[in-house]
Rosetta silent file (secondary structure, phi, psi, omega in degrees, C-alpha in Angstrom):
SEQUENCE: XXXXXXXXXXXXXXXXXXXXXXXXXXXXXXXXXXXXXXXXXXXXXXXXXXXXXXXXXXXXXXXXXXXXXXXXXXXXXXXXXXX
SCORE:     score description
SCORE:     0.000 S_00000001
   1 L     0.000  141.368 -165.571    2.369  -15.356   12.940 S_00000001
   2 L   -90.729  121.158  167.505    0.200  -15.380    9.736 S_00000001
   3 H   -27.720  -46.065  163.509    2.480  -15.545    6.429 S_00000001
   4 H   -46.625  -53.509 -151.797    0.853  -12.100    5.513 S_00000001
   5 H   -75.201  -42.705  165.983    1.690  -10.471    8.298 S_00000001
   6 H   -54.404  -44.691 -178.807    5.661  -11.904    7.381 S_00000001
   7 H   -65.347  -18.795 -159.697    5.294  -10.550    3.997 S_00000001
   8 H   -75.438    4.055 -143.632    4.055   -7.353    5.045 S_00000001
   9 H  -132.548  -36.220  172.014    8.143   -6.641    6.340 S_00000001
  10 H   -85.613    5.373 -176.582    9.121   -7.767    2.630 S_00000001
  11 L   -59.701  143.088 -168.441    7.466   -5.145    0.649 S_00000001
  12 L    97.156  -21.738 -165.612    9.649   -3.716   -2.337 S_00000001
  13 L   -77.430  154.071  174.791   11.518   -6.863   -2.095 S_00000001
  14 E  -103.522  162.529 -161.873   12.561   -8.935   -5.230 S_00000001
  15 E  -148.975  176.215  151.123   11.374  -12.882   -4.800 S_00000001
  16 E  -119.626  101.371 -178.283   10.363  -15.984   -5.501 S_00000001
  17 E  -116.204  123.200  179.199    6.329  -16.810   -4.990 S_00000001
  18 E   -95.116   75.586 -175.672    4.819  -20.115   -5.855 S_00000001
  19 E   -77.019  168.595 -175.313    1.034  -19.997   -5.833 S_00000001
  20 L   -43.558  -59.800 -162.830   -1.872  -22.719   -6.335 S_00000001
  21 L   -85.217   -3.453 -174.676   -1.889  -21.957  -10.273 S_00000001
  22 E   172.984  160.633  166.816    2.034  -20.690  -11.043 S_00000001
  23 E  -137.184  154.293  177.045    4.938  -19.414   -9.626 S_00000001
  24 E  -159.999  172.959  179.526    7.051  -16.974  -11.009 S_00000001
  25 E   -99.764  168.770 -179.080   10.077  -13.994   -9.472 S_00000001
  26 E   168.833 -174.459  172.871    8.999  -10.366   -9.199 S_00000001
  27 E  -129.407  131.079  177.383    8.775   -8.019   -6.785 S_00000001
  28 L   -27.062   87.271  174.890    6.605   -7.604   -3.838 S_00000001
  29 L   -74.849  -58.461 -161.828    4.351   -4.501   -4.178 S_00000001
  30 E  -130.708  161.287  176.216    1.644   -4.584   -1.781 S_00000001
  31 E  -148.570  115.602  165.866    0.516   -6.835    0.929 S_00000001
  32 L  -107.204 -140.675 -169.471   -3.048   -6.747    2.049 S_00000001
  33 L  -103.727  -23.670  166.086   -5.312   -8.824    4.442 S_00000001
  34 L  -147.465   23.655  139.573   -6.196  -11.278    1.643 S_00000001
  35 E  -118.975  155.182  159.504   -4.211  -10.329   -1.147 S_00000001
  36 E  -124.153  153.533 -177.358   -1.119   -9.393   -2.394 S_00000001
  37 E  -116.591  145.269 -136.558    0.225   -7.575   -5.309 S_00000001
  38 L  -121.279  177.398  122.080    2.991   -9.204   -7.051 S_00000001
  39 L  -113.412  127.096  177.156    4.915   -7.574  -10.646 S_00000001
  40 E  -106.130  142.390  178.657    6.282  -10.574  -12.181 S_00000001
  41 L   -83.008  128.080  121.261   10.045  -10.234  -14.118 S_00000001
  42 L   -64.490  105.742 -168.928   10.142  -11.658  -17.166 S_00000001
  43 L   -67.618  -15.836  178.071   13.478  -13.292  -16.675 S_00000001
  44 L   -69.774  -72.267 -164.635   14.763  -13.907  -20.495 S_00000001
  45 L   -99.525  -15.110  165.272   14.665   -9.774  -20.800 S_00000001
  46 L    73.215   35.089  150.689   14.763   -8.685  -16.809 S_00000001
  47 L   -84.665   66.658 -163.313   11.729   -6.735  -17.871 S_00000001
  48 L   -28.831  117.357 -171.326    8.729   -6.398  -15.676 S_00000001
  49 L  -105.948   17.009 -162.711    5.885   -8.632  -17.455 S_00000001
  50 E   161.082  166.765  160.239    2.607   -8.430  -15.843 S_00000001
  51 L  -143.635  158.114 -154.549    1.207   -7.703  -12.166 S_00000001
  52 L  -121.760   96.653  165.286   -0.396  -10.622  -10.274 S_00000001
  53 E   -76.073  106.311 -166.436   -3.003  -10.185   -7.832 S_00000001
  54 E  -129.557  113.355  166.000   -2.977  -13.207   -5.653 S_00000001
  55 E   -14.094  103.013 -141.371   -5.022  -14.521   -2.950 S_00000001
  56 H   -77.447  -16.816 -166.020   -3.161  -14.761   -0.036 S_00000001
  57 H   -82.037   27.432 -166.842   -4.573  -18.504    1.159 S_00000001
  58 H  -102.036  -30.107 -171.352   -3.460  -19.650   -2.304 S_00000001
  59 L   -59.248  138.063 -171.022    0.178  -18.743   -1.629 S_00000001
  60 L  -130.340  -16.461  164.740    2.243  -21.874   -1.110 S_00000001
  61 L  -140.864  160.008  174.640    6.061  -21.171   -0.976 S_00000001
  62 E  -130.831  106.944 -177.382    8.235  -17.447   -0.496 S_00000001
  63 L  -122.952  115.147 -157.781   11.607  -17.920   -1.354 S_00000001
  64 L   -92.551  -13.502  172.030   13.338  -14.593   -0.566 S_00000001
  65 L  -155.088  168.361 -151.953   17.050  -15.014   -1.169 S_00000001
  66 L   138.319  139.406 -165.303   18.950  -17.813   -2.883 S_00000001
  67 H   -43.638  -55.431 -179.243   21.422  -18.172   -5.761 S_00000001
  68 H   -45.997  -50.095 -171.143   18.282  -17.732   -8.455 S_00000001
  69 H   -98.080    8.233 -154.673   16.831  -14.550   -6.804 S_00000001
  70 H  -114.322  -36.883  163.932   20.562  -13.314   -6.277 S_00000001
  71 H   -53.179  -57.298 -175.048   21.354  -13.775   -9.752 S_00000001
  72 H   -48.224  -47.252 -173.915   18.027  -11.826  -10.860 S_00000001
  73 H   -84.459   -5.841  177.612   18.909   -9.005   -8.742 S_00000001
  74 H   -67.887  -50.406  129.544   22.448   -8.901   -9.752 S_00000001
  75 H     4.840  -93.792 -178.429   20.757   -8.448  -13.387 S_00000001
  76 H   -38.055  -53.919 -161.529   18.610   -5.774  -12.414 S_00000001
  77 H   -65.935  -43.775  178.795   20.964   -3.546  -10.368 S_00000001
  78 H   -57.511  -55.442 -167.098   23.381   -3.968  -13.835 S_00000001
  79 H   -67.308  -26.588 -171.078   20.877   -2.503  -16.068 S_00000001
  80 H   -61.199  -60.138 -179.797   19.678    0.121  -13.782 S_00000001
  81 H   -64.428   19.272  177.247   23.490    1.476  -13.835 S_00000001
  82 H   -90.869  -20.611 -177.300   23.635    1.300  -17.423 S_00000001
  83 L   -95.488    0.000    0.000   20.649    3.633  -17.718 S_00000001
């Protein structure tokens, strides 16, 4: 199984992706056949800062749950009920 084809099961998801040039958390938008589309969090304000179009042979780690991304979404979920 091709690492795309695993991501394609995580869309929507919040992450961690570590590409040739950066890594940063966000959440999964899209997953194509040689890209993916990424929104990177700014993590300081828990504010979506950018969206990341990334090659997919560039990608080099996915780290989908973990104290770090568990924190972020604990974060998130607080501000949404606050709005």
């Amino acid at each position: 199984m091709r690492l795309v084809e695993k991501l394609k099961e995580f869309e929507n998801q919040y992450m961690f992706i570590r590409w040739a040039t950066g890594g940063e958390y966000g959440k999964l938008v899209f997953v194509g056949d040689d890209f993916i589309e990424f929104d990177v969090i700014n993590v300081d304000t828990m504010e979506y800062s950018e969206t990341v179009l990334i090659h997919s042979p560039l990608i080099l780690e996915v780290c989908i749950g973990g104290s770090d991304v568990a924190r972020i979404l604990a974060e998130l979920s607080s501000k949404i009920s606050m709005e």
